[in-house]
C-alpha positions as CSV (number, residue, x, y, z in Angstrom):
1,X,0.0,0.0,0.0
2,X,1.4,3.3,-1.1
3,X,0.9,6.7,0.8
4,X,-2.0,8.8,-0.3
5,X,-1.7,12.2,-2.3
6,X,-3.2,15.0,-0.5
7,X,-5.4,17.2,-2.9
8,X,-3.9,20.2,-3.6
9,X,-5.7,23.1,-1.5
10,X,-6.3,26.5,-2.7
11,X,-4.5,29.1,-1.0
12,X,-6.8,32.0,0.2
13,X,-4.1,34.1,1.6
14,X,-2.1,34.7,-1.6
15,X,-2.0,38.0,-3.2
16,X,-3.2,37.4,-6.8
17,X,-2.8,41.0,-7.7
18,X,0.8,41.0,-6.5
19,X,1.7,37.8,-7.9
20,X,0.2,38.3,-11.4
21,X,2.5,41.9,-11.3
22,X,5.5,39.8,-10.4
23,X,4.9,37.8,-13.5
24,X,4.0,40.6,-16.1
25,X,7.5,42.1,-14.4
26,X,10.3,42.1,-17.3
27,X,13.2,39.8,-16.4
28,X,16.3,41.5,-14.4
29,X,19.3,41.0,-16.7
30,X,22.5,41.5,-14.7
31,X,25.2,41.4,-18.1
32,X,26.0,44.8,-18.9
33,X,26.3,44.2,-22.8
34,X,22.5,42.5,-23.0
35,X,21.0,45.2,-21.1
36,X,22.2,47.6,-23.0
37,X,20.8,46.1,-26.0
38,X,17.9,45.1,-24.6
39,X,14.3,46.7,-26.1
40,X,11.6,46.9,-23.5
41,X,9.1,46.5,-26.4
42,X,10.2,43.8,-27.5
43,X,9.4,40.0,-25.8
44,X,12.2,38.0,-24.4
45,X,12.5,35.6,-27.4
46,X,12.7,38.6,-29.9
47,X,15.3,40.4,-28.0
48,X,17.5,37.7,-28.1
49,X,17.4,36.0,-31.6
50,X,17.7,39.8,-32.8
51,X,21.1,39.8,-30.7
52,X,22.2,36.8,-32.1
53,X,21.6,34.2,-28.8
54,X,19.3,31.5,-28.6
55,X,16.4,31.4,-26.2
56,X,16.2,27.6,-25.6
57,X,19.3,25.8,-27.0
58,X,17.6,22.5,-26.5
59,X,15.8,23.3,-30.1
60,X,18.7,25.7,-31.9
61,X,20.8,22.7,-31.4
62,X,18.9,20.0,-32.5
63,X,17.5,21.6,-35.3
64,X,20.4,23.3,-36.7
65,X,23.6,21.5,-38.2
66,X,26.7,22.8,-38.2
67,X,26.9,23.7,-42.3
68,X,23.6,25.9,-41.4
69,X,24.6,28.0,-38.5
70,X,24.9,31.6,-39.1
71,X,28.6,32.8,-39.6
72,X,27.8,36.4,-39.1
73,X,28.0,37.5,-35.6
74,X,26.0,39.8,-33.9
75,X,28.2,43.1,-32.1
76,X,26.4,41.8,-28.9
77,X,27.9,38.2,-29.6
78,X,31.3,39.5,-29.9
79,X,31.1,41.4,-27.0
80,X,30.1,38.6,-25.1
81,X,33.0,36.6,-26.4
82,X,35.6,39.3,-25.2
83,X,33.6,39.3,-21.6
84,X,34.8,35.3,-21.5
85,X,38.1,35.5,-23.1
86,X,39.1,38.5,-20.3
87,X,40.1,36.9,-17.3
88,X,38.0,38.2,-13.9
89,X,40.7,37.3,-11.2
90,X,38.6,37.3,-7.6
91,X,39.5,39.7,-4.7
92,X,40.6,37.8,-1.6
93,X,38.2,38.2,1.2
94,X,38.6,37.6,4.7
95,X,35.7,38.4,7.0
96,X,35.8,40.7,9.6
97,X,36.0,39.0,13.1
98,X,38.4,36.6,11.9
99,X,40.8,39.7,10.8
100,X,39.9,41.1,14.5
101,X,40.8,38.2,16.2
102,X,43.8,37.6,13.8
103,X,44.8,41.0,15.0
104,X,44.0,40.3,18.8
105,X,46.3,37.3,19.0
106,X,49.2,38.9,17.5
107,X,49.3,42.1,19.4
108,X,48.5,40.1,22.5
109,X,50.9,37.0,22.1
110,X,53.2,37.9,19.2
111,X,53.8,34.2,17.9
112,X,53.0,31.9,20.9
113,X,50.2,29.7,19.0
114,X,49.8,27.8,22.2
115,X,49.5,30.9,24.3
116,X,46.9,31.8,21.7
117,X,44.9,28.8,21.8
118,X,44.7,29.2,25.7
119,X,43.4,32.6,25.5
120,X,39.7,33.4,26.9
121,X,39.2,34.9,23.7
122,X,39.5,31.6,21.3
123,X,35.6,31.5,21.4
124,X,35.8,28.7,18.9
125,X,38.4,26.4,20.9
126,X,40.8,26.4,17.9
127,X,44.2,24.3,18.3
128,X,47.5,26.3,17.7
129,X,47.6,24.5,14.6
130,X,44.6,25.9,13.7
131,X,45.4,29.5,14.4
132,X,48.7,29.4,12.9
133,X,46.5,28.4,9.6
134,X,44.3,31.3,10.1
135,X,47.2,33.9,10.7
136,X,48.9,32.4,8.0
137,X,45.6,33.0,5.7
138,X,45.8,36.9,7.3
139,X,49.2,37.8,6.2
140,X,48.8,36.6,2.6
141,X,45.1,38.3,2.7
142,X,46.7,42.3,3.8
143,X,49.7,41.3,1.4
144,X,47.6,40.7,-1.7
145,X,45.5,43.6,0.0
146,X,48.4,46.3,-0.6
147,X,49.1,45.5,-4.2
């Protein structure tokens, strides 16, 4: 015997004005180079086949071959292709309490790792090897920080 499906219940409490709003909405687009080609006017499909992109690749790829896709590229396209090629190297982060209590220790203990691991304020119970990892992690962060 299998469990039993529940019916699906109507929800009274939903906004439908709100919700239908939310769909009729345009789409956020985050990429620079689409939103600035983008035409509000225009639906979602139709903006991107007119900038050379595919709305559902599923059906571009299967229904194209590779003797009949366009060899003309869009400005859009190419600028896209530039955005990948260009390499987007990642700022180090560190968060703040962990810098504070990096800087804590130091000025407190200097280098004593096991002094540090003793102190009331090692919330986290953190071994010496532990903290020597995190200081570690701080020096290279405020070195890569400078340059």
């Amino acid at each position: 015997m299998g469990k039993r499906r529940k019916t699906k219940k109507f929800d009274y409490d939903a906004n439908r004005r709100r919700k239908w709003r939310k769909l009729k909405k345009p789409p956020t687009i985050e990429c620079e180079v689409i939103k600035a080609n983008w035409d509000n006017k225009k639906g979602i499909k139709e903006n991107l086949t007119q900038m050379g992109l595919t709305f559902n690749p599923n059906t571009t790829t299967s229904n194209m071959s590779l003797q009949s896709m366009p060899k003309s590229k869009t400005h859009v396209v190419e600028e896209l292709e530039q955005l990948a090629k260009s390499e987007v190297v990642p700022k180090p982060t560190m968060p703040l309490p962990e810098i504070q209590f990096c800087e804590y220790m130091m000025k407190k203990h200097k280098d004593d790792y096991v002094a540090m691991a003793r102190d009331l304020k090692n919330y986290f119970q953190e071994t010496p090897k532990q903290i020597r990892r995190k200081i570690m992690k701080y020096h290279n962060f405020m070195q890569q920080k400078k340059t």
